[in-house]
N, C-alpha and C positions, 0 to 999 in steps of 0.2 A: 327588109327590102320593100315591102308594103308601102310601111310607112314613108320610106325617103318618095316611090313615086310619087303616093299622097299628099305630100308637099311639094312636089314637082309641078302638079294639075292647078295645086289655091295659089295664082297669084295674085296682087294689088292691084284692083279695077285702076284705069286710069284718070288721071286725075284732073279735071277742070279749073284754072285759077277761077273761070267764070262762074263756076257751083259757089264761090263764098263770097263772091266780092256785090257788094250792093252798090248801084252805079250813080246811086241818090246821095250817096254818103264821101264818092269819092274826092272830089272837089267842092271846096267851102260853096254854101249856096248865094247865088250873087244878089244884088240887090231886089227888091219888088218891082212891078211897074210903076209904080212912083216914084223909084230910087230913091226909096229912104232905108236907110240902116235896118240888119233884123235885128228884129227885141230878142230880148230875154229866153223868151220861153222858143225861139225860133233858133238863138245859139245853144242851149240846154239838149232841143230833140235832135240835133245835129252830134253833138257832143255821145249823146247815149247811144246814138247810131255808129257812129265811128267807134266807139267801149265794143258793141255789140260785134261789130267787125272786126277788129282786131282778136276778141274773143275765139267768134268763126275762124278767122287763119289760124291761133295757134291749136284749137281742135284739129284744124284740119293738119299741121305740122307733127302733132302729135301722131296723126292716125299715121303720115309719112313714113317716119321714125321706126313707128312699133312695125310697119309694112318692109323695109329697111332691114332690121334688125330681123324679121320672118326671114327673110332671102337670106341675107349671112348666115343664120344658122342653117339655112336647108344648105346651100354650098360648104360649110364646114360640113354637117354630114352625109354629102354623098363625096367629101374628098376622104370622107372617115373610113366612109363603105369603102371605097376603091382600094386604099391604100390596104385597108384590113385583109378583103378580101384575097388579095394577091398576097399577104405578107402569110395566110392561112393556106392558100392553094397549094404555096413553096413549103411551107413548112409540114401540113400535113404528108404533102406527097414524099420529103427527104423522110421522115419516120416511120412512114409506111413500106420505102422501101428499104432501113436499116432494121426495121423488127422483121420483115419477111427472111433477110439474109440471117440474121439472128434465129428466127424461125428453123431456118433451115439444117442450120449449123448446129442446133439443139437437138434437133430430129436424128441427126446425121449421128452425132457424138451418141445418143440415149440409145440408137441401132447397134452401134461398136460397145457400147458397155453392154450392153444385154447381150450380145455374142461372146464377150468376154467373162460375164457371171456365169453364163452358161457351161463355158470351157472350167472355169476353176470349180465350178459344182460336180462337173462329171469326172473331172481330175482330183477333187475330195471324195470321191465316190468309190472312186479306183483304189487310191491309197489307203482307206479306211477298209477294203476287202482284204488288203493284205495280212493274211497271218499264218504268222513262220509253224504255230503249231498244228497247224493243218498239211502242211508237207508231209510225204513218206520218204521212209529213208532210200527208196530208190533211184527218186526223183525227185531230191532235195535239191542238187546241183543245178538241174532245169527250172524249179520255180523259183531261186535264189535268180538266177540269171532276167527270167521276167517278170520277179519284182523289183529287179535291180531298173530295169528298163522301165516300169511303171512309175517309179520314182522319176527317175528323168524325164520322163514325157511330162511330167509334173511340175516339176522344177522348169520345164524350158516353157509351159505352158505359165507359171507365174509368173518367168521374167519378160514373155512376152508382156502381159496385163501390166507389170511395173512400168515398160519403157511406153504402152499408150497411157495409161493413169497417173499420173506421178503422188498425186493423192494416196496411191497406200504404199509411198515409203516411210511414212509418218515424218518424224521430226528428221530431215536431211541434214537439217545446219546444224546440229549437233556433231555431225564428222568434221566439221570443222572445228569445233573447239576442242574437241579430244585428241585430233593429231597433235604430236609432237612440234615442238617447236625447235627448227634449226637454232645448232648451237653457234654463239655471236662468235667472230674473232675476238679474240683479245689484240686493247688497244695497245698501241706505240708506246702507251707511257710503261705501260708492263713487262713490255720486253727489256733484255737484260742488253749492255753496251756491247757484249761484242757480237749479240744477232745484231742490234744495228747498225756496227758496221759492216758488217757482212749485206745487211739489204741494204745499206748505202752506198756501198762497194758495186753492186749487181746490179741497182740503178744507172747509178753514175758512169759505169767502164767504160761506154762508148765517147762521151764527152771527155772521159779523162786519155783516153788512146786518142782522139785527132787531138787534143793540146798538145800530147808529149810527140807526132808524126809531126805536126806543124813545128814545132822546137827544133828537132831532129832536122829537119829541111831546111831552115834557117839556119842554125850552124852550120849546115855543111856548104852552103852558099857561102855565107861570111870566112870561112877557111880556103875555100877555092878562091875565091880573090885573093 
């Protein structure tokens, strides 16, 4: 961020054609006051002048150019910045708030499983106290009955935990493959001739009763006339 200001502040002094142009060089020099032609050495210094000038404009084209090319690039990077920035602000902000719900929903679940370890620990706790050889025989009837009941509080305590967990039914889809498989009909070609007439027969009866009603009404037309 620094930096793009810092390219925002340098820019290209501006530029005089009058800083490079020498005004002695610009049109060929005319004659002497004597109007006689320049020699030699008077078209020569002219010549190296004009070299020399031309020289001057393409330094000075040059510096243009490279001052050109500074601007481009500072406007490439602060369209860099801008675009970045927003394209950062949007995406941080959607992450920050799918991990927070995430967050949340982690916290939420790890509360419900630790109430739920809790309930089957003290429900393995319970059942592990049971034992039948510590009953008397007077009151055998009675502890039969409340560890029949400690059982079940157990069992309805792990099928709570199964229907939020499903993680400790282990391998589920293996009840699928171990059921039975419905047994196929046997095909049409299997059946013997006179079941298929008989399913032919039980198909077909209503089409073959309005043929034989239709018949039946038509003769009895064609005799009455």
């Amino acid at each position: 961020m620094a930096a793009v200001e810092a390219h925002d502040n340098v820019w290209p002094m501006a530029f005089d054609g009058t800083d490079f142009v020498d005004t002695d060089y610009t049109q060929p020099r005319a004659a002497g006051p004597s109007g006689r032609a320049p020699t030699r050495e008077e078209l020569d210094a002219q010549l190296t002048g004009t070299q020399q000038q031309l020289a001057r404009l393409r330094q000075a084209q040059e510096q243009l150019e490279r001052a050109r090319a500074a601007v481009e690039e500072m406007r490439r990077q602060r369209a860099e910045f801008t675009a970045g920035r927003a394209e950062m602000l949007q995406s941080l902000t959607r992450s920050i708030g799918i991990l927070q719900k995430a967050e949340l929903e982690a916290r939420r679940d790890a509360e419900q499983m630790s109430k739920s370890l809790s309930g089957l620990q003290q429900a393995l706790v319970e059942v592990e106290h049971l034992n039948e050889q510590a009953w008397s025989a007077e009151g055998w009837e009675q502890e039969l009955n409340r560890a029949l009941t400690g059982i079940e509080n157990a069992r309805m305590e792990y099928n709570t935990a199964r229907l939020k967990w499903p993680i400790l039914d282990g391998k589920t889809s293996g009840a699928a493959t171990n059921s039975p498989t419905p047994t196929s009909e046997p095909s049409l070609a299997a059946l013997p001739l006179g079941r298929l007439f008989k399913l032919g027969l039980a198909l077909n009866w209503p089409v073959a009763l309005m043929v034989l009603l239709s018949l039946v009404a038509f003769l009895f037309v064609m005799f009455k006339r």
